[in-house]
Every structure is written in C-alpha cells, then in structure tokens.
C-alpha positions as CSV (number, residue, x, y, z in Angstrom):
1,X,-35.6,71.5,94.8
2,X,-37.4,69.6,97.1
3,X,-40.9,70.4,95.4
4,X,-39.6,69.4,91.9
5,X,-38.5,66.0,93.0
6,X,-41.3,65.4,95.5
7,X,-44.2,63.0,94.1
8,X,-41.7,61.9,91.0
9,X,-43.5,58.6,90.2
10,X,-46.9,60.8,90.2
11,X,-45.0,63.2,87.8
12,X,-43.6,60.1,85.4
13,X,-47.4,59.0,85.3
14,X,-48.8,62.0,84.2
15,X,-46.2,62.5,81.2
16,X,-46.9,58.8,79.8
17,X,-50.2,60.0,80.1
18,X,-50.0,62.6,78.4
19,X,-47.6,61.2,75.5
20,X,-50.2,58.5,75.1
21,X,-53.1,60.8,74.8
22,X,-51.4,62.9,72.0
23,X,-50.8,59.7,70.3
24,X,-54.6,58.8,70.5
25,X,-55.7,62.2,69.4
26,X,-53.0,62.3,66.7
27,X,-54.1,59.1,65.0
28,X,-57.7,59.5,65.9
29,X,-57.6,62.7,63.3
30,X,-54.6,62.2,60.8
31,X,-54.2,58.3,61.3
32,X,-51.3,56.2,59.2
33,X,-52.6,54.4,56.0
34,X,-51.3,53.3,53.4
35,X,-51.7,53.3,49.6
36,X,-50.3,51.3,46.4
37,X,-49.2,52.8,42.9
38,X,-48.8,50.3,40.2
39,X,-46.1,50.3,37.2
40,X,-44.0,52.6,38.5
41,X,-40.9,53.2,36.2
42,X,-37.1,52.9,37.2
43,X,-34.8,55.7,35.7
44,X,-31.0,54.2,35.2
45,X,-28.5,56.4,35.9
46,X,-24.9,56.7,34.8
47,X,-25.4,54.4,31.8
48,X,-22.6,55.9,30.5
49,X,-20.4,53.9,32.4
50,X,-21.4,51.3,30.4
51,X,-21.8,52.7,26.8
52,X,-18.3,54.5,26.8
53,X,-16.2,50.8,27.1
54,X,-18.2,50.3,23.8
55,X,-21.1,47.6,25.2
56,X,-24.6,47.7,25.3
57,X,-26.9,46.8,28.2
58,X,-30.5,45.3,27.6
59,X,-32.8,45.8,30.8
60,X,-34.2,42.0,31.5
61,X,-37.9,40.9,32.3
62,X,-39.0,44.2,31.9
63,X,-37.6,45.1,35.7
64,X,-37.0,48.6,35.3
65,X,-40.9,48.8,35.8
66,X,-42.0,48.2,39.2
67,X,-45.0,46.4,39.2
68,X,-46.1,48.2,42.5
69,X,-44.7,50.5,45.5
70,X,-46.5,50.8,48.8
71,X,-46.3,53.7,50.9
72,X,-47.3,53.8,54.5
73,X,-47.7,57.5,55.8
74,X,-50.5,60.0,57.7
75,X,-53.5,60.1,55.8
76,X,-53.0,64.2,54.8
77,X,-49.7,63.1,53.5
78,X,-51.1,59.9,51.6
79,X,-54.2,62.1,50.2
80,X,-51.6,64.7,48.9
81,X,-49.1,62.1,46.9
82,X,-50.1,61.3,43.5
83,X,-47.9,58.4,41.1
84,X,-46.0,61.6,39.9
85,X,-44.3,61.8,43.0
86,X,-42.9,58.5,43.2
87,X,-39.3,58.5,42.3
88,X,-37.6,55.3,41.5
89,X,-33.8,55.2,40.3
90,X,-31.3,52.6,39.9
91,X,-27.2,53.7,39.5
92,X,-25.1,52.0,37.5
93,X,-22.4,52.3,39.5
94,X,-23.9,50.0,42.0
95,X,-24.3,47.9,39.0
96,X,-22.8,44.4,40.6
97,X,-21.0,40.8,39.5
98,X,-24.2,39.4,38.6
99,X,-25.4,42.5,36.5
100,X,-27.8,43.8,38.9
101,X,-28.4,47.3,40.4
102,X,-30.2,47.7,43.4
103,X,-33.2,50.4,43.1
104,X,-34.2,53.4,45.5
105,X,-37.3,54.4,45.7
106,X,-38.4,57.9,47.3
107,X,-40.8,60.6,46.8
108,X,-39.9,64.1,45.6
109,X,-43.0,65.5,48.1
110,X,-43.2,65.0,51.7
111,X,-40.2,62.6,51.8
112,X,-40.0,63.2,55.9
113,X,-43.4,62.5,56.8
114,X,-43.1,59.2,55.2
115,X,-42.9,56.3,57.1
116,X,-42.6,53.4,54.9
117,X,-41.7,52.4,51.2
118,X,-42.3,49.3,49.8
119,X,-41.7,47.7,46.6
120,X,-42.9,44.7,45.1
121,X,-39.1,44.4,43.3
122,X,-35.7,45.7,44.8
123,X,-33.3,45.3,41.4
124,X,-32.7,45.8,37.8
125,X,-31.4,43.3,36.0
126,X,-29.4,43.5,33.2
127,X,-27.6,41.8,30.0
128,X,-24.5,43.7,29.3
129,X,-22.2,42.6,26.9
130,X,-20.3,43.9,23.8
131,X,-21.9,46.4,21.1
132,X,-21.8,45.5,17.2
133,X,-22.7,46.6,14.2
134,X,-22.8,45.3,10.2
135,X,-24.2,46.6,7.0
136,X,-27.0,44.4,5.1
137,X,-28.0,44.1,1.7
138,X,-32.0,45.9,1.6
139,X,-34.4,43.4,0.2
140,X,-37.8,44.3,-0.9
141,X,-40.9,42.2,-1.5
142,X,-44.4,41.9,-2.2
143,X,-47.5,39.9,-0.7
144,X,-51.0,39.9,-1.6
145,X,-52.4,39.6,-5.0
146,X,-53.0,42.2,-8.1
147,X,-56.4,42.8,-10.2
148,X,-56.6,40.2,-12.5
149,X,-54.6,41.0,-15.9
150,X,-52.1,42.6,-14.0
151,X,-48.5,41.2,-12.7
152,X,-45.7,42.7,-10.7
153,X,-42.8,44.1,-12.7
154,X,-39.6,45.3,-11.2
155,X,-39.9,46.2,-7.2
156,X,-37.2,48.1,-6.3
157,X,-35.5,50.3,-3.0
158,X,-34.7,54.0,-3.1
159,X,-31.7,52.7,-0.7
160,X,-30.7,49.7,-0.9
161,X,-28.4,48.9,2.1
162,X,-29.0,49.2,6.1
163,X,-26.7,49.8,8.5
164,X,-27.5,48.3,12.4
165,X,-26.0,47.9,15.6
166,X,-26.6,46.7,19.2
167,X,-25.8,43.8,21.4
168,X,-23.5,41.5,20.0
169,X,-25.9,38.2,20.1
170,X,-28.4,39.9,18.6
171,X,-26.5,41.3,15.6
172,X,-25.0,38.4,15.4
173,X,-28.7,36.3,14.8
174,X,-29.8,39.1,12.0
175,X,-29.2,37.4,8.7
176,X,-30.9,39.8,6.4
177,X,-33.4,42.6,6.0
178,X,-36.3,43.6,4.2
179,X,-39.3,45.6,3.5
180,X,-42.7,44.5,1.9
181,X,-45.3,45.9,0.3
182,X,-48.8,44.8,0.0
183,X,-50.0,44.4,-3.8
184,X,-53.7,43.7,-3.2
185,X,-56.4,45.1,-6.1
186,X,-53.3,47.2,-7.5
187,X,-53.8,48.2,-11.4
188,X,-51.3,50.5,-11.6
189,X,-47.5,51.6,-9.8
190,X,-46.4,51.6,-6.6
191,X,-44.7,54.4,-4.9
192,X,-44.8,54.0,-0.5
193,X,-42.5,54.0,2.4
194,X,-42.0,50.6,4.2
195,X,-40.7,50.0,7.4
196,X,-38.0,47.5,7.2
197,X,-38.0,44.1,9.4
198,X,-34.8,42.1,10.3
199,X,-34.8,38.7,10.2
200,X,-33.3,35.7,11.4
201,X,-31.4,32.3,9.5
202,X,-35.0,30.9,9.9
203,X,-36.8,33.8,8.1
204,X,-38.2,35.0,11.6
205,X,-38.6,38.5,12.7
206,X,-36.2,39.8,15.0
207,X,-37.4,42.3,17.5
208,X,-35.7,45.7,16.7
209,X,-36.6,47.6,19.7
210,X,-33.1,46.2,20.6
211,X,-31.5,47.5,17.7
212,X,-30.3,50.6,16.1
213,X,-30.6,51.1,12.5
214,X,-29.6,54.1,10.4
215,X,-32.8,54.0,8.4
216,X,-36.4,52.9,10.0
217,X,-38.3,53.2,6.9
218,X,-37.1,52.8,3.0
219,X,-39.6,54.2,0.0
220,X,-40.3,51.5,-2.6
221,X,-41.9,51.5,-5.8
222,X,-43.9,48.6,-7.5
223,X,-44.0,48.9,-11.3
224,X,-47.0,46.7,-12.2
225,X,-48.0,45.6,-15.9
226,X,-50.6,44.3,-17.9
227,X,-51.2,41.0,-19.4
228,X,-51.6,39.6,-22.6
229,X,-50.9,36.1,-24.7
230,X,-49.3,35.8,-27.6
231,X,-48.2,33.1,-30.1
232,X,-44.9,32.0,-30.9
233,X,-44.2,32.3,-34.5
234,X,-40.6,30.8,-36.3
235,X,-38.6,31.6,-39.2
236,X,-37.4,28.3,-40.5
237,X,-34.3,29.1,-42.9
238,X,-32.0,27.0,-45.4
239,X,-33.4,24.0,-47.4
240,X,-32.9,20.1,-46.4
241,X,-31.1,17.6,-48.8
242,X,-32.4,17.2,-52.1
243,X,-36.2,15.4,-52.1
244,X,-36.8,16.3,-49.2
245,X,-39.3,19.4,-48.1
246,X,-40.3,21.1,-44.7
247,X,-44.4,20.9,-44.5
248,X,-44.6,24.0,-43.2
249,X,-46.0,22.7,-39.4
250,X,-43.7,24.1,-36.6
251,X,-44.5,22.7,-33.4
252,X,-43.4,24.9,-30.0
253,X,-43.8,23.8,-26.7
254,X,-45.4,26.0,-25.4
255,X,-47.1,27.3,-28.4
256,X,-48.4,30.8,-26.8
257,X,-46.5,33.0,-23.9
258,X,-48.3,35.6,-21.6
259,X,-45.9,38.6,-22.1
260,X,-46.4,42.0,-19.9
261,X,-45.6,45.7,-20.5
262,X,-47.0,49.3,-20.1
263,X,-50.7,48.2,-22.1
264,X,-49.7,51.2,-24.6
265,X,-46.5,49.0,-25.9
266,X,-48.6,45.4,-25.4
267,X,-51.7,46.6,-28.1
268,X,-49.2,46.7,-31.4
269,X,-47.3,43.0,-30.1
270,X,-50.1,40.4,-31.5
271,X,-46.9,37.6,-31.8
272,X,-43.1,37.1,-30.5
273,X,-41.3,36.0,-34.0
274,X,-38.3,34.3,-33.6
275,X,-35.4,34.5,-36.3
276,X,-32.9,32.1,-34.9
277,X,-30.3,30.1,-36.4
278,X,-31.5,26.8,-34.5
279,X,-34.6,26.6,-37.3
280,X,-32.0,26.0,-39.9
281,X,-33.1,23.0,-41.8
282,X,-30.4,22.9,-44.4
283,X,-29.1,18.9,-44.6
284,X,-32.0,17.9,-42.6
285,X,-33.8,14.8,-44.0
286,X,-35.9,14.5,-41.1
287,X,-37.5,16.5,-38.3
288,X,-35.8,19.6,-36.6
289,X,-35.7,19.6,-33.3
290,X,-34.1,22.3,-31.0
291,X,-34.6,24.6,-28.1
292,X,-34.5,28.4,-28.0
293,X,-34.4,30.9,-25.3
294,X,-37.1,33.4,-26.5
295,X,-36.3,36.2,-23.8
296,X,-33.7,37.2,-26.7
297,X,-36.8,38.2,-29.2
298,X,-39.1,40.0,-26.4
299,X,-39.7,43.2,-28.0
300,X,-38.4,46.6,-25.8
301,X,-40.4,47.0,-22.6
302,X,-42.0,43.3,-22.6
303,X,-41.3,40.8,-20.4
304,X,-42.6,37.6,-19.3
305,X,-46.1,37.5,-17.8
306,X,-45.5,34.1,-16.4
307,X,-43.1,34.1,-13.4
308,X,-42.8,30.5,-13.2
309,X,-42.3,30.4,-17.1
310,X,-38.1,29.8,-17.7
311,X,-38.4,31.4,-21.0
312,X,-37.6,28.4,-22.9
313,X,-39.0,26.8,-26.1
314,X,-39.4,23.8,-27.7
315,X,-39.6,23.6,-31.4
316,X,-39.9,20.9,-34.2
317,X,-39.9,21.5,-37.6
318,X,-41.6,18.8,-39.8
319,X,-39.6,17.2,-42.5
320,X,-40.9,14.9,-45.4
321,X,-39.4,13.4,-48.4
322,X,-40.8,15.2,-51.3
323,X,-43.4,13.8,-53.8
324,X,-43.6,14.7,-57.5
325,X,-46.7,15.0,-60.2
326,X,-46.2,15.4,-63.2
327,X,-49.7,17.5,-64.9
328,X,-50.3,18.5,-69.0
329,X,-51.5,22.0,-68.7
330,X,-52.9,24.0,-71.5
331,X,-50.8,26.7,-73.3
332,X,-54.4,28.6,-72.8
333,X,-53.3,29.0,-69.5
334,X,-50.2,30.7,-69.8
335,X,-50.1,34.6,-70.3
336,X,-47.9,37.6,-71.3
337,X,-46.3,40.0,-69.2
338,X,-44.6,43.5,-70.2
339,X,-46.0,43.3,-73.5
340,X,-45.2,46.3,-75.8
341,X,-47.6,48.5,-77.9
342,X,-46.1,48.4,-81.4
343,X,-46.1,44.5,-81.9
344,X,-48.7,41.2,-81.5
345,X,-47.4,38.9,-79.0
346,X,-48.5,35.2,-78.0
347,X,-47.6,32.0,-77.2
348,X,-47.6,29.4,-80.1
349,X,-49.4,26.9,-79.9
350,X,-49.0,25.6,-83.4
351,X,-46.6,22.8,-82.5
352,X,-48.3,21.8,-79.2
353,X,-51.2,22.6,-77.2
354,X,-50.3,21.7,-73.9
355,X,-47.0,21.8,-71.7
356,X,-45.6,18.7,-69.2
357,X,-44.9,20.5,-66.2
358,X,-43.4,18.1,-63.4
359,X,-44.3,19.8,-59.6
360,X,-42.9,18.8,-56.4
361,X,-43.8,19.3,-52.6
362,X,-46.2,17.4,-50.6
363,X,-48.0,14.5,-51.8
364,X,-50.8,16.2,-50.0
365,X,-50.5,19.3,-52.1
366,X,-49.6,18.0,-55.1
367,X,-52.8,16.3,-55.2
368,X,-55.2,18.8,-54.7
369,X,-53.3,20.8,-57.6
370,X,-56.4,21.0,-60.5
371,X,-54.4,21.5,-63.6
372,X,-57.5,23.7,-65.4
373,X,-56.4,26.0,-62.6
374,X,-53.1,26.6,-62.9
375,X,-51.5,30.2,-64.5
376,X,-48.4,31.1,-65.5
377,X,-46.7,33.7,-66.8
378,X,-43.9,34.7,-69.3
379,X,-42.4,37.8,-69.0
380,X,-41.6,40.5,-72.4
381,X,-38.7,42.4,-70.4
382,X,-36.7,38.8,-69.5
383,X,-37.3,37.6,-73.2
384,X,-35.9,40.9,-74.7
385,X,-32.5,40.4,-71.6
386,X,-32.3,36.5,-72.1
387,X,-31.8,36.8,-76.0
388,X,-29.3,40.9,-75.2
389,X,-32.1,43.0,-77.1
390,X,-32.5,46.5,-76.1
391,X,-35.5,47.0,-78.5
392,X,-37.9,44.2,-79.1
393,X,-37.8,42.4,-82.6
394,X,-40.1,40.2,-84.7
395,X,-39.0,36.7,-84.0
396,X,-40.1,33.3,-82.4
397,X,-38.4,33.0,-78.9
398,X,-37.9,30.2,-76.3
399,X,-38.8,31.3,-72.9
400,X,-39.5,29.9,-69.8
401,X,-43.1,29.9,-67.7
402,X,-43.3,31.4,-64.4
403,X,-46.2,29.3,-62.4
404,X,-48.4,30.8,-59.7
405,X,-48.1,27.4,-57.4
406,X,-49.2,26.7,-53.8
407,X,-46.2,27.3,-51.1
408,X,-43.5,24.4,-50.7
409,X,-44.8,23.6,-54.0
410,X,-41.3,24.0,-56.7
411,X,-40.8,23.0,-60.8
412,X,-39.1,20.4,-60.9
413,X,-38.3,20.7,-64.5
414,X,-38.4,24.1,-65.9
415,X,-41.4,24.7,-68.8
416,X,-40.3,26.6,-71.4
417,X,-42.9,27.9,-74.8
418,X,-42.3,29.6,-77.8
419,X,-43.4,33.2,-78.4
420,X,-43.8,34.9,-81.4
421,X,-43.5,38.6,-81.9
422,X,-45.1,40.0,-85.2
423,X,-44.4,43.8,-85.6
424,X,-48.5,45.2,-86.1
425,X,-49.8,46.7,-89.5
C-alpha cells in the first residue's frame, strides 16, 4: 500500500503528461476543423396541426432554407459528411405566440463525433391564419397581332370557371382570372392549353404558388377570320308627297364596312343590302334622314371586321321637288307589241303626227331626255282585254303608250294613239 501511494505527486505528473501527449498526438493526426454547407432546407413537421382547424400557414422570408450550417468536428469525420447528411427540422408543435418554431439541426451520420453545429438562422417563421376558397368566372384573351387581313373571331374556354383556395388575405385580393393566348402571324384557328393567371383589383398578377386551384391550365381556341370591305347598299321604299321625287343619292356614314368570315362564305358577299323600314320616304317632302343598326342584315357567318366599329349607320336619302317637260314625240316612234298573224296593225297617224307627252323627275334628267330618242310601245294583248275581246277584230282603237324612260323619270299625263286593225287579203 505503501508503494502505490509513495511518490503520488510524481505519479499525478506523469498522467497529465500523458493525457496531454495523447491530446497532441490526437490532433496532430485527426485535428478538429470545420466546414460550411449552404442552403440547407428545413422540413416542418406536424403541419397537420395546423391544417386540420381549417387554416393555412405560409413559411415567411424564405426561412425554412438555411442559408448556411457550420459544423465543427475531427477532420475524418468532416471529410466523410456530405450536405446529404445535414438534417434540419422544425415541429409544429413548438410552433409559438409569435408564429415561430425553433429549428434542430443534426446529422443522420456520425452524430457523436460531432462537436459543434452552427446555423446561420435558429427559427421558422410563419403566417398562419384562416383557409378560403371561391369560384371565379374564366376569362380568356389574346395579345400580339394577326397576319394582315386577318382578325380574331370568337376566343373561347373549354371550362369556363376556376375554383381556388388558400390563405384568407390572399383569396380575398384575387379579383378575377384569366388565360391568354398569343395571336402573332396567326392565319388560321387556334386550339392550345394556357395556364391561367390570377389577378388583382389593379389587374396585377397574383403569385399562385400560394394558392390552390382545381385547374392549372385551361385549352382555348382562337377562331380567326379573314377580311374584306364591302359597300352599304339601301332599299328606299314608299313615295313622298305628290311633286316631289327621291334622286336616287343615298348617303351612309360610313359608306363601306370591313366584314369577316370563313374566306369560303366572304367571296360570294360583294355588298350588305339593307331592307329596312327607316328608308321609307312616303310623305317626305325633303331629305330622309335616319340611323340603322346594320348587324341585323350581316349575312350567316359574317361579322364585323372592325372591332371599334359599333355597327351603326348613317343614312340620308335625297329629296327634291319634281320638275316637268313637256316633249312632241313622233308617232314614228312608237311600236306594236303582241301583234297577230292574220291582220295589218299600226298606229294612225292620219289625224296627227306627233303625241304631247308631259314627263316628270329631275330637272336634271328631264333635260337630257332627246325626244328623237324616245320609244314606246303599245301592247295587242291589253288592246284586245281593255275593249273584252277574246279574238282580235278589225277596228280603230284607243290605247295607251308604254314609254321606255330613264329611272325616277314617270308620265305625267298618260299618251294614248289610235290603232287600226285591218283583217289581211
């Protein structure tokens, strides 16, 4: 006994000694470093907790990334670690008043021989608050610009509705969705799938990573048409009071529309006529005017080329009191009609040689009427019906002269000459 506590202090020495030379040779060979792993990502556990009293969380300043974790160990243990084995976690059920959870950060290799962990952030935060969800009415547009001749026709969704949900402030800011399509050096139709934006009050995308939607894309399809302008033509209808005469000038405003269509309906359209009640003249003893909606005569499969066109026109109708001329014509110029075989027919001019014939219509007209020039006609059949004979019959009859006259041009007075029908030798 004696012996193992003789020379005690000698015996203390030697161990220090010793401890400190196995400390030297230990970090001499395998010496404690250290080394740094950027980005390191935090995995949230029990989120549950959350999600199951219906709210949402949203992680805040990107903090469930850790922009870097230190870790001070032996340099075997150091060279052996790669980022894989860097586990970082953060438990919901630490989760605390100020919506924070603390994070732990281990490895899943050589956790004992580790002798220090160090990360640049300790916590995840968090916004928590309630879930929500709405349905939204699917718009779809388009941007960019066609071939030239070529316009967009109807755009329409395959679905037209979206259902999202996620935090409450978020849903709450969405205002409407859409998809759009880009148009650009497009002859013919679209058929694609677009992914559908949200938007705000503003018209400002709303970052949907945030949000869950039931559909991420939509399909849409683009009908486009071709081009092509066409006059505006009008049926003018009735007659205005008595001496007075339409001159046959319709103004429109505009006088030509760009309509579009499949080009296969477009090549037999060469005008829009318009029939409408508003180009009555009757009683008018001036100009018409009126204004007419002329989507209502766009033949089947045409539509307006023009979007900025609202499809209305402006018409006049010209009105002017009528003038009258008064011309001697020649009975030379006035033939038979219907004439039958068996008998000589002609006009007789034994009495007269020339007729008074008073005209009326434009003073314009009127004068450039050469009299030399003008026809007319009686007819056989409407001799034989005026005068109830159902075989014709020598005889001298009264009947009245057709006249081949320039349009808005009427007789004022009808003409009538004698014919004479001599049965033939």
């Amino acid at each position: 006994m004696k012996k193992l506590t003789a020379n005690w202090g000698l015996k203390l020495a030697s161990l220090i000694f010793a401890a400190i030379v196995w400390f030297l040779i230990t970090n001499i060979n395998d010496p404690v470093t250290s080394v740094r792993y950027t980005n390191i990502p935090v995995t949230l556990k029990n989120t549950n907790l959350i999600t199951d009293q219906g709210q949402v969380y949203t992680v805040l300043d990107n903090s469930d990334v850790i922009s870097s974790v230190t870790i001070f160990a032996p340099r075997s243990i150091i060279d052996s670690l790669t980022q894989n084995n860097i586990i970082a976690s953060a438990d919901i059920q630490d989760l605390s008043s100020l919506n924070t959870v603390s994070i732990n950060v281990s490895t899943n290799k050589y956790s004992d021989k580790i002798e220090n962990i160090t990360p640049s952030s300790t916590v995840v935060k968090l916004s928590v608050e309630r879930k929500a969800s709405k349905s939204l009415a699917l718009s779809a547009t388009t941007s960019g610009t066609l071939a030239d001749g070529y316009v967009i026709g109807d755009v329409s969704t395959e679905q037209n509705m979206i259902r999202i949900s996620g935090p409450e402030s978020i849903i709450n800011s969405v205002k409407y969705a859409a998809v759009d399509v880009d148009v650009t050096g497009f002859t013919s139709n679209i058929g694609t799938d677009a992914d559908i934006v949200l938007y705000d009050a503003n018209g400002d995308p709303i970052d949907g990573s945030l949000v869950s939607m039931n559909i991420k894309t939509v399909r849409v399809n683009v009908v486009i048409y071709e081009t092509k302008y066409v006059p505006l033509s009008f049926v003018v209808k009735g007659e205005p009071v008595t001496g007075y005469i339409p001159t046959g000038e319709v103004e429109s405003n505009p006088s030509q529309i760009m309509i579009a269509g499949r080009g296969s309906t477009l090549v037999g359209i060469n005008e829009i006529k318009i029939d409408d009640n508003a180009v009555d003249v009757t009683g008018y003893t001036g100009n018409l005017t009126a204004s007419i909606d002329v989507s209502k005569y766009l033949p089947s499969g045409v539509t307006f080329g023009d979007s900025d066109y609202n499809g209305m026109a402006a018409v006049v109708v010209h009105i002017e009191r009528a003038a009258t001329r008064t011309l001697d014509v020649s009975i030379d110029r006035v033939q038979l009609e219907n004439t039958v075989d068996d008998f000589k027919i002609y006009v007789d001019d034994t009495e007269y040689d020339s007729v008074s014939l008073t005209l009326e219509g434009l003073s314009d007209t009127l004068d450039g009427i050469n009299p030399a020039s003008l026809t007319g006609t009686v007819d056989v059949e409407q001799i034989m019906e005026d005068n109830n004979l159902t075989a014709l019959s020598e005889g001298t009859y009264s009947a009245a002269v057709n006249w081949d006259l320039p349009a808005a041009v009427t007789v004022k007075n009808p003409v009538e000459v004698y014919v004479k029908v001599e049965k033939k030798n």
